[in-house]
N, C-alpha and C positions, 0 to 999 in steps of 0.2 A: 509377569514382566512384559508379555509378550504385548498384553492389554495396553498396559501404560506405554511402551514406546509405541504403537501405533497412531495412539493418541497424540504423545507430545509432536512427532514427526507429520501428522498429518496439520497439527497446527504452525508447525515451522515452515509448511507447505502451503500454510493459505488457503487448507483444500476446507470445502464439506462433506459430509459423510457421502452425498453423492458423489461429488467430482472425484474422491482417493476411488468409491466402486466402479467410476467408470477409468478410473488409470489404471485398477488392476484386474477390469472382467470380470466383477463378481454382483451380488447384487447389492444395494445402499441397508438390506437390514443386517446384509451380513457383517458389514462395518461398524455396524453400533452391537451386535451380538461379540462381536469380537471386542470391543475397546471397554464392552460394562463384565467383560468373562466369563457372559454366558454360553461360549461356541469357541473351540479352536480350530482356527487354521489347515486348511491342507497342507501337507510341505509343497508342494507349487505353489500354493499362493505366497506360504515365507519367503520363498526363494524371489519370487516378483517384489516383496516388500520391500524385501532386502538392498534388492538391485533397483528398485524405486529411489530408494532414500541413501543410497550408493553408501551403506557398509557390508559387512558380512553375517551371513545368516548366525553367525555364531554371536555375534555382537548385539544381533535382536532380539534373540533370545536369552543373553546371559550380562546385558549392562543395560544399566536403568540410565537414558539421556535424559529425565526430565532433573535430576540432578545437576546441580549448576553446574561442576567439577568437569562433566563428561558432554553438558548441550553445545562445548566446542566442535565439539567431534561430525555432531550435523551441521551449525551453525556454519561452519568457513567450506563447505562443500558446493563447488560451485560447476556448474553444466555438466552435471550427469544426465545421460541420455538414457530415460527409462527404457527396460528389456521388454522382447516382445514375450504378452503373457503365454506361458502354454495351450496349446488351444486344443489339447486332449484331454483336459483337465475338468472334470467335473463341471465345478465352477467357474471356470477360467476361459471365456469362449473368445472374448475380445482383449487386443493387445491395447497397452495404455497408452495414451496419447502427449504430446508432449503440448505445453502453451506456446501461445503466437510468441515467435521471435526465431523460435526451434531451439531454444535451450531451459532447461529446467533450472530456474531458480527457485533457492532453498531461503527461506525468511528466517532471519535470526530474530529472535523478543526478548522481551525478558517478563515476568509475573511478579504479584505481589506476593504476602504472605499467604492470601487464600486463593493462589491461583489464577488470580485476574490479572489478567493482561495491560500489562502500564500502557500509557503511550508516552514514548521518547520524545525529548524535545532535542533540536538541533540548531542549537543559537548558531546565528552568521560567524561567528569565531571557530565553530568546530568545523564549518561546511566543508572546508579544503579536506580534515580529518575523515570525514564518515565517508568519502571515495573509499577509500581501506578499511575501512572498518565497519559497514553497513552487516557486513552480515558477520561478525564476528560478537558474539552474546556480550563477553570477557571488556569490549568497546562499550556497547549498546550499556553494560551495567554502570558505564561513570557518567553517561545525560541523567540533565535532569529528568523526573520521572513526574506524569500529573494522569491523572481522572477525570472525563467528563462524561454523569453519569444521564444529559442528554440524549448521547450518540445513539445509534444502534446497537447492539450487541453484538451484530452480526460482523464480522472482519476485523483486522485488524488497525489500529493508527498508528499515526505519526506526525508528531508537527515538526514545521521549517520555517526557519524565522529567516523572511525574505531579503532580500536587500538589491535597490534601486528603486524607480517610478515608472517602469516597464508597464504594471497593470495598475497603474491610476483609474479608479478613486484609492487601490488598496495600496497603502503608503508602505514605504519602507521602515520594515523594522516590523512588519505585522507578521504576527505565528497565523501560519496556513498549517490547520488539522486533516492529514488527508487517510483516506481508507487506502491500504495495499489494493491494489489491483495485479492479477495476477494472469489471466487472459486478456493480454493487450485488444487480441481483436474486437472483444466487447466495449472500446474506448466509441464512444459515439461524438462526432466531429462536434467544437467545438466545448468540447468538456472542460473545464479548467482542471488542472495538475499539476502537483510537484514532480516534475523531471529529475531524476538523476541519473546522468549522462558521464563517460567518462572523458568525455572531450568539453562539454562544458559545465559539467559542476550540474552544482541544483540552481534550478530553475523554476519557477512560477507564469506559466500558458497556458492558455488554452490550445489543445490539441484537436489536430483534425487528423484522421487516421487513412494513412496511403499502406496499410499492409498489404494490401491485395494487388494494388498497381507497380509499386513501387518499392518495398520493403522498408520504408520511412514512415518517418511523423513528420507533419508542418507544424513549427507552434508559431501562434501567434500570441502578441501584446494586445491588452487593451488602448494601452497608449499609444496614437496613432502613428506619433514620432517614430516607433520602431516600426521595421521592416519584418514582415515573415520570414522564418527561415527554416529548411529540412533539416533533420539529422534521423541519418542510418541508424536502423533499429538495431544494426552490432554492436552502436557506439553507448545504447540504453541501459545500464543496470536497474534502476525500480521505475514507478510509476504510481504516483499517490495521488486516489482524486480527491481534490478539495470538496472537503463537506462541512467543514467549520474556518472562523478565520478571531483571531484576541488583537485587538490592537488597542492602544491607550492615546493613539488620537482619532478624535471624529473629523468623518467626511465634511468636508463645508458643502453645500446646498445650491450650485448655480444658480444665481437669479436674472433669469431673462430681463428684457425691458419690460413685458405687460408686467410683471411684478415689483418693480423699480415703479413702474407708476401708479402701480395698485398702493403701494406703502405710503406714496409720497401723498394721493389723495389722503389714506388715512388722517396720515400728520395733519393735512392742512382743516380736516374736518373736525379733530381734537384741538387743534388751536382757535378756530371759530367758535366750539364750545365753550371753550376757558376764557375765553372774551367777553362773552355771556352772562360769563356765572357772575 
C-alpha cells in the first residue's frame, strides 16, 4: 500500500523520483526502492510523507488513493506547507523544500485504463469552470480526454483552447498543449504559457519571470496591440508551458513587397511564354 500511494502522490505532485528525495532528505534510489517494494520506509520518513502530501500516517499506510473513489482525498488539497524533515534520522538529513511561489501545489489527473496519464482538454466554455475545479480529479474526469504519443514522457499535460488575438499568428480557438510546471522559478523569460490566474482566468503569454525582484510574472502578447501586464504570483494557481499547439486554421504567410514583385515578374514571364507557344 505504502508503495502504491507514494507513487500515485508523488505523481499528483509533479515530482521525480529525485525532486520527492530531495523534499523529504533521503536519497533518489531510495524512492524507487520504496515505490517497486523493494525497502520500507523508516517511520520518520512516513511521518515526513505523510505531512508532504498533507494526510495522515494512518491514511498512507491503510488507503489505496490511486483508486478513483479516494484520489479526491489528495487531489482538492491545497497549500500544504511541507514539515521540516527530521534531521536525526538516519536518512533524513535535509528538510523539504517548498516550490517557488511558497506554497505547495497538489496536481490533480486522471489515467487511462493502463495507467497512462490522459491529457485534459479545456474548451473556452469550461475556462470560467476549471478556476474550481483544476485540482479536483471528480471535475478533471468529465473533459475531454486525448493522447499524443509525440510528447515526451516526461511530465504531465494539458491543453486550453484559447480565446482572443492576443498571440497572433496563434488564432483564436487553438488548443495550446502545455507541460505542468511545477518550479515557477525555472520559468526562463520569455517562455510561452498557459496562466492560470485567479484574477484573470486562463491566459496564453509569454512570461518573463520577476520572482526574485518582485514576487510577479510580466506576461506578454505577441500581438503588439496589447500592452504588458504583471500579476502577483498569490494571484497564480498553475502554469503550463506550451509545447504543442491543434489549430484547424493555417497561418496566412506575410508577403512583403520584394515578394509581391517576385510573383508578379513570374506571371509576366508565364504569360510571354504562352504567347510563344
Amino acid at each position: 500500500m505504502i508503495n502504491t500511494n507514494l507513487k500515485f502522490c508523488r505523481r499528483e505532485l509533479a515530482l521525480t523520483q529525485a525532486q520527492m528525495a530531495d523534499k523529504l532528505g533521503i536519497k533518489r534510489s531510495l524512492v524507487g526502492a520504496y515505490e517497486e517494494g523493494r525497502a520500507e520506509p523508516r517511520l520518520a520518513t512516513l511521518v515526513n510523507m505523510a505531512r508532504l502530501f498533507g494526510i495522515t500516517l494512518d491514511q498512507l499506510v491503510t488507503t489505496d488513493f490511486s483508486k478513483r473513489k479516494n484520489a479526491k482525498a489528495i487531489g482538492t488539497m491545497r497549500a500544504q506547507e511541507p514539515a521540516a524533515a527530521d534531521a536525526t534520522a538516519e536518512d533524513d538529513t535535509d528538510p523539504p523544500t517548498t516550490p517557488a511561489g511558497g506554497k505547495l501545489r497538489i496536481l490533480a489527473l486522471t489515467v487511462d485504463k493502463d495507467q497512462n496519464e490522459n491529457i485534459e482538454l479545456v474548451p473556452q466554455k469550461a475556462a470560467a469552470g476549471y478556476l474550481n475545479g483544476y485540482a479536483d480529479p471528480e471535475y478533471l474526469e468529465v473533459l475531454p480526454k486525448f493522447r499524443l504519443p509525440m510528447l515526451s514522457q516526461t511530465g504531465t499535460y494539458r491543453a486550453f483552447e484559447i480565446a482572443g488575438d492576443s498571440m497572433l499568428p496563434i488564432a483564436s480557438g487553438t488548443v495550446i498543449v502545455g507541460r505542468y510546471v511545477e518550479d515557477w522559478a525555472t520559468i526562463k523569460d520569455g517562455t510561452p504559457c498557459v496562466v492560470v490566474s485567479s484574477k484573470d482566468g486562463i491566459v496564453f503569454k509569454r512570461v518573463f519571470n520577476k520572482l526574485r525582484s518582485g514576487a510577479m510574472f510580466v506576461l506578454h502578447s505577441d500581438n503588439p496591440h496589447f500592452s504588458p501586464y504583471e500579476i502577483n504570483v498569490d494571484d497564480v494557481l498553475e502554469i503550463w508551458e506550451a509545447k504543442s499547439y491543434i489549430s484547424s486554421t493555417f497561418p496566412i504567410a506575410e508577403l512583403s513587397l520584394e515578394r509581391v514583385a517576385s510573383l508578379v515578374l513570374d506571371l509576366q514571364q508565364q504569360v510571354a511564354l504562352l504567347k510563344k507557344a
